[in-house]
N, C-alpha and C positions, 0 to 999 in steps of 0.2 A: 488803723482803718485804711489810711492811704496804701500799706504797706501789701493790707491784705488788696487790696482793689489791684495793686499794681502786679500780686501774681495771678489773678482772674484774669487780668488782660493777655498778660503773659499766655498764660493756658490756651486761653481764644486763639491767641496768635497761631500758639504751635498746633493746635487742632485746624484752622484753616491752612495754615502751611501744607499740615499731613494729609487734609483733605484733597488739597490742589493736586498733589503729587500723588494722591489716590485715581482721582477723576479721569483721567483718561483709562486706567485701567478698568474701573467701574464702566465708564463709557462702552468699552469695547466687550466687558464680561454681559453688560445688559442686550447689547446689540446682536453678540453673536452666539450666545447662549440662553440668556434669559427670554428674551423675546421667540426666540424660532422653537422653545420647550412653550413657552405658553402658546401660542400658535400652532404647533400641532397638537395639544390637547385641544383647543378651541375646534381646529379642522375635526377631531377624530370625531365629531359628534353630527360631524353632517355624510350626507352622501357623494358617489363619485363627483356627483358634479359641484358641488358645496354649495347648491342653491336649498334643500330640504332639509329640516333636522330628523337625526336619524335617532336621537338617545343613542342610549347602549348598542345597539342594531350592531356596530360595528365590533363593536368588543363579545356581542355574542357571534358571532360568525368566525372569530379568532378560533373559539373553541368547538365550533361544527366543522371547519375547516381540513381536510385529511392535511394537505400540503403544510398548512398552516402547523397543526399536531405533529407532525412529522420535524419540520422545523423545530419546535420546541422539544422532542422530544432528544435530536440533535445534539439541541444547546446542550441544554441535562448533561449528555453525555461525554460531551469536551467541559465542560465545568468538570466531572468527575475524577476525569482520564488524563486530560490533558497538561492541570498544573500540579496534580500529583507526579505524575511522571515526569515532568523534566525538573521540578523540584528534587524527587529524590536523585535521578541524574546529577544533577548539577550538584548534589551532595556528596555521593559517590565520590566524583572527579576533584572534586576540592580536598576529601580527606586522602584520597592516594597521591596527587599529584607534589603534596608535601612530602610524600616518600622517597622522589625518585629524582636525577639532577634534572633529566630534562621536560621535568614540571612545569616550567615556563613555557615554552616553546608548547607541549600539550594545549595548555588553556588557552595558548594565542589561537591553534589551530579548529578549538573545539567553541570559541570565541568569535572566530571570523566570517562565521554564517548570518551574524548580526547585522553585518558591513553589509548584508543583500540584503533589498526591496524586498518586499511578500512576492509583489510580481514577479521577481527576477528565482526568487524561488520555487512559484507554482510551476514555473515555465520547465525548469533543474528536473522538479518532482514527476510532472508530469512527463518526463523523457523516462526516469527513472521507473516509473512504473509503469511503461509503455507495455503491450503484450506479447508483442513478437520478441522474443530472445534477443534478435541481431543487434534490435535496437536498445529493448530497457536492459537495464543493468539488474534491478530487482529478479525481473525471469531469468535471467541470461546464469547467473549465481545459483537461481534455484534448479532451475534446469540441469544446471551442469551439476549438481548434488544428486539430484534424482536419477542422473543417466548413468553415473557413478554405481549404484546399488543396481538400476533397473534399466538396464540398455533400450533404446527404441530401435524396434524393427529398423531396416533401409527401406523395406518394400511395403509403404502401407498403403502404396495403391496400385499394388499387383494384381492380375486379375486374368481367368483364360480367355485365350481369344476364341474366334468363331471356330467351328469344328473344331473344337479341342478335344482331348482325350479326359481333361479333368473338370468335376464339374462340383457344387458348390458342398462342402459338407453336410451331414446333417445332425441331432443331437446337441449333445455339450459343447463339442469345438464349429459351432456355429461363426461364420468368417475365415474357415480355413478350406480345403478343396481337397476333393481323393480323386484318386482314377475310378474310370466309369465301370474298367474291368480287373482282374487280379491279373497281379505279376508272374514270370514264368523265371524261373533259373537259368541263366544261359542266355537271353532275351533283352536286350537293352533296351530301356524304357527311357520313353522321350513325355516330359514335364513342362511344355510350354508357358510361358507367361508373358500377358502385355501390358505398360499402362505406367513401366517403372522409367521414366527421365535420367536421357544418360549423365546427364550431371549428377545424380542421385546414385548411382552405381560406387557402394562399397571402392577405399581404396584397395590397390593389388588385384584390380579386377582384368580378367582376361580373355579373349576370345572363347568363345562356348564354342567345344568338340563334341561328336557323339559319342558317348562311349562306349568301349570295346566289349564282347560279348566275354564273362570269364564264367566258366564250367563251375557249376553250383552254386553259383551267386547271382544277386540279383543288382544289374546297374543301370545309370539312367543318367541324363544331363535334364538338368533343371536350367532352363535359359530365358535370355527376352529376344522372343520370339519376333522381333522386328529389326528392321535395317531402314537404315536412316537414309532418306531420299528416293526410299520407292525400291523395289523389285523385291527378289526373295521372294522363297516360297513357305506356305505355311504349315503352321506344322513340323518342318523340317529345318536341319541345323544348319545354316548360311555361314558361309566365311565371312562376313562382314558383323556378325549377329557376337551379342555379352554372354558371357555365363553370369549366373546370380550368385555370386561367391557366399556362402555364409545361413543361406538356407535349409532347413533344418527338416529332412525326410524323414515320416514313420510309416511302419509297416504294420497296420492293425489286419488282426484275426480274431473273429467275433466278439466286434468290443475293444481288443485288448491288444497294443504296443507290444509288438515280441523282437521289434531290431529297431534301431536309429540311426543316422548317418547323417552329414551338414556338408553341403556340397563342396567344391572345392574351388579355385580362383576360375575355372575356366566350367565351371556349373558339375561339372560332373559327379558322383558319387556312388557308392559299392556299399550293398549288404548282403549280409550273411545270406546262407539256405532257410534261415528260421523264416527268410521275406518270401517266400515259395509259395505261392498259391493264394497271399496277401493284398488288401487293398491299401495302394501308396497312399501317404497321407501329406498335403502341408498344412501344418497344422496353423490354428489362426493367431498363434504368436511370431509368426513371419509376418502377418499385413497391419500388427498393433500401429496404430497411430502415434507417431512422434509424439512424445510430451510435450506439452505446449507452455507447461508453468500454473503459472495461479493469475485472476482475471484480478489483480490487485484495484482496480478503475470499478470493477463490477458491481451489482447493487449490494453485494453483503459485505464485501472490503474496504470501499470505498472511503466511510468515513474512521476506520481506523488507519486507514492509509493518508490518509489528510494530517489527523492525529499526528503521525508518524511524523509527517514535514516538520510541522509546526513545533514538535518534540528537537528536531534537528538543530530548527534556527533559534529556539529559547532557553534550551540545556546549559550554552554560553553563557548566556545573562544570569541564571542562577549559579549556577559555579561562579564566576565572578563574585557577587556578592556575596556568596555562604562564606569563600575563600577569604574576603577581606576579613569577613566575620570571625572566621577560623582563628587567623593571624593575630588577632586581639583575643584569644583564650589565655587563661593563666598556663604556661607552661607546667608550673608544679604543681597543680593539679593533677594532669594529666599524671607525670612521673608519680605524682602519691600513689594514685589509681593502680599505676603496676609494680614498684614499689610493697602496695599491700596484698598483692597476686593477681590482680584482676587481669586477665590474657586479654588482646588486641578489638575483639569483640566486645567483652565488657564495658572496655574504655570506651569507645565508641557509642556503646547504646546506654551509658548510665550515667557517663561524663560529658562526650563531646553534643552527644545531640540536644540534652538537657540545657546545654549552656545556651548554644545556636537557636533552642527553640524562640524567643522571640523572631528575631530574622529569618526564621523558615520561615514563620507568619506574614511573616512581612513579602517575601517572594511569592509566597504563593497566593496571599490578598492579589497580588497586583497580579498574578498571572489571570486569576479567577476573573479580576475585571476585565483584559485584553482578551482572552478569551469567548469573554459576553459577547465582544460585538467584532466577532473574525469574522469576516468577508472575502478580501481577496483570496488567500489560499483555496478555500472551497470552489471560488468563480473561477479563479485559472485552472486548477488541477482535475474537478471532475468533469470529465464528458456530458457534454447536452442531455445525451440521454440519463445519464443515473443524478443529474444534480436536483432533482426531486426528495431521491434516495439519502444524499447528502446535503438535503438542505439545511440552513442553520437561521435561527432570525433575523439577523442583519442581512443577509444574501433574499429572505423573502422580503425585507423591507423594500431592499432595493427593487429586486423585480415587482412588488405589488405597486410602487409607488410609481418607476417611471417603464414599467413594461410595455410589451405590444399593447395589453391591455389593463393599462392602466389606473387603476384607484388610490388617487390621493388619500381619501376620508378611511379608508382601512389602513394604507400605509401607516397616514397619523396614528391612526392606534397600534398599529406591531412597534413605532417608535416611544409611544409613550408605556407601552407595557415591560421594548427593552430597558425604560428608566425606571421602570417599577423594578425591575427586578437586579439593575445593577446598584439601584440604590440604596439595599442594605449591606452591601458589601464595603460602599464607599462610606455607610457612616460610620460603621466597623469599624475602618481604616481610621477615620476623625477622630472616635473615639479614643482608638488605642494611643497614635501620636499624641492628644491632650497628656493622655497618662503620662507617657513617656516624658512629656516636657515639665509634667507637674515634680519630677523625680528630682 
């Protein structure tokens, strides 16, 4: 009896011991978690000003909501996208980088995105998908792919000046220009244009001549009809005045292209006799608008463009982990696997993924949860105007709670519905780790 009394005490003892040395963290988990989750359920039930009870009031207004629905509809879609994909990324990277020596040096670099803030990222991203070419790198790549197949005009803001000879097309080549009259053989014909910036001026660009009259041909100088700081007459070819090097003359007869010719450094250019009695044409693939890229910031790219960042700076962290994962595989496994013929794919999708499946679970639990409540990326990277477009629920928490105009008592409830909803993932996670430790 004594014996047994003396390990009950015991037990008390070590149970207050462990308590002691629980308590503050209990302290801190009640204060800065437990209390501010019952508190704003408490608030979500009142109105802005949390003098009224509202019931539900707030929680139906979640679902009238466009902004609100947009927001969630958001979430949804970085839950989908977003740790699928840098999951399988990171999977990718982890089974090749065993392949090759300098696979270390890879992971560190595809690793080091981690080392930056969200902020310091938004800030990266939002340069990177800036719209002007000069500046984002995103356009500046696509641009330069597109201009590669489909050149842009130089002249998209060519145009004739007053008493010109040419005047607007009509028809199919709608934004290109013909003469008002037909061409004569022998006759040199003068093609004015104004409105092109001499910085814009094709390189190997050179002084616009008129051109010489040659017997059964038809020629012309295509030029910018302007001189820079006043004088000059118009109309006519000035020494001081461009040619439009690279400009692309036709000669249509009822309807129909029967000569072509593309002027020359100093505007000039020569067609055949077929251009006899012809109306000259430029057609409107001279004044095409420079490509400008893709409006990646805009309302339809916007949140795949976010996506995209977030994909950048979390890729790391799953390769990482898969990798550690990897590195604890049975090696003869593997070797059995090809061994009994299975090629590099097989192993891969019948051996290596199968093994890793728990720990893919495990990255992409946790991605599914960080992704629930992304904020910074969406606030720094999209523009005022489309963060509507891209809004996600924690980015409307914050602005319903401490905006211009601000609503506490709805805020409370967009944060108690994001613990609604991140909370079967975390017990997901509880669950499985139990198992795992019961093993």
């Amino acid at each position: 009896m004594p014996a047994r009394s003396a390990r009950a005490a015991e037990t008390r003892r070590r149970r207050l011991v462990a308590a002691a040395f629980l308590l503050p963290a209990l302290v801190l988990l009640g204060a800065l978690v437990v209390h501010p989750i019952g508190y704003s359920l408490y608030r979500s039930f009142f109105d802005r000003s949390g003098d009224t009870f509202v019931g539900g009031g707030n929680y139906g207004e979640i679902l009238h909501d466009d902004t609100i629905r947009t927001a969630l509809k958001n979430t949804a879609l970085w839950v989908v996208l977003a740790p699928t994909t840098a999951t399988a990324l990171g999977l990718i990277f982890a089974v090749l980088t065993e392949r090759v020596r300098w696979g270390t040096a890879f992971k560190l670099l595809v690793f080091m995105p981690m080392a930056i803030s969200m902020l310091a990222a938004g800030i990266i991203f939002r340069l990177v998908y800036d719209h002007d070419p000069d500046r984002g790198i995103a356009n500046a790549v696509w641009v330069g792919v597109h201009d590669t197949f489909a050149e842009s005009s130089a002249f998209p803001k060519a145009r004739p000046g007053r008493d010109s000879p040419l005047a607007p097309a009509a028809g199919a080549d709608t934004g290109g220009f013909t003469t008002r009259d037909p061409v004569r053989a022998g006759v040199p014909v003068l093609l004015p244009l104004v409105g092109v910036a001499p910085e814009d001026l094709p390189g190997g660009t050179r002084t616009a001549r008129a051109a010489p009259a040659e017997p059964g041909k038809v020629t012309g100088t295509v030029w910018q009809d302007f001189t820079r700081g006043g004088g000059g007459r118009t109309n006519a070819v000035d020494p001081a005045e461009s040619g439009l090097a690279g400009i692309r003359v036709e000669a249509v007869k009822d309807g129909r292209v029967v000569d072509s010719a593309t002027a020359r450094a100093d505007g000039t250019f020569t067609l055949s006799a077929k251009a006899d009695g012809a109306l000259l044409r430029l057609p409107a693939s001279n004044f095409r608008e420079a490509y400008a890229g893709v409006e990646w910031l805009g309302p339809t790219l916007v949140t795949p463009a976010v996506i995209g960042a977030y994909v950048w700076m979390w890729a790391g962290f799953a390769m990482v982990l898969i990798g550690a994962g990897l590195a604890a595989v049975p090696r003869e496994l593997l070797e059995a696997a090809r061994v009994d013929g299975a090629n590099e794919w097989q192993v891969f999708r019948r051996v290596t993924v199968p093994l890793l499946a728990p720990l893919l679970v495990v990255v992409l639990v946790t991605l599914v949860i960080n992704v629930m409540k992304i904020f910074d990326l969406v606030f720094v990277i999209a523009p005022g105007s489309v963060q509507d477009d891209a809004n996600v629920l924690a980015l409307q928490l914050y602005r319903t709670s401490f905006g211009t105009d601000a609503d506490p008592g709805l805020g409370s409830a967009i944060a108690v519905l994001l613990l609604v909803l991140v909370l079967p993932v975390m017990l997901y996670n509880i669950r499985r780790l139990r198992k795992e430790g019961a093993r």
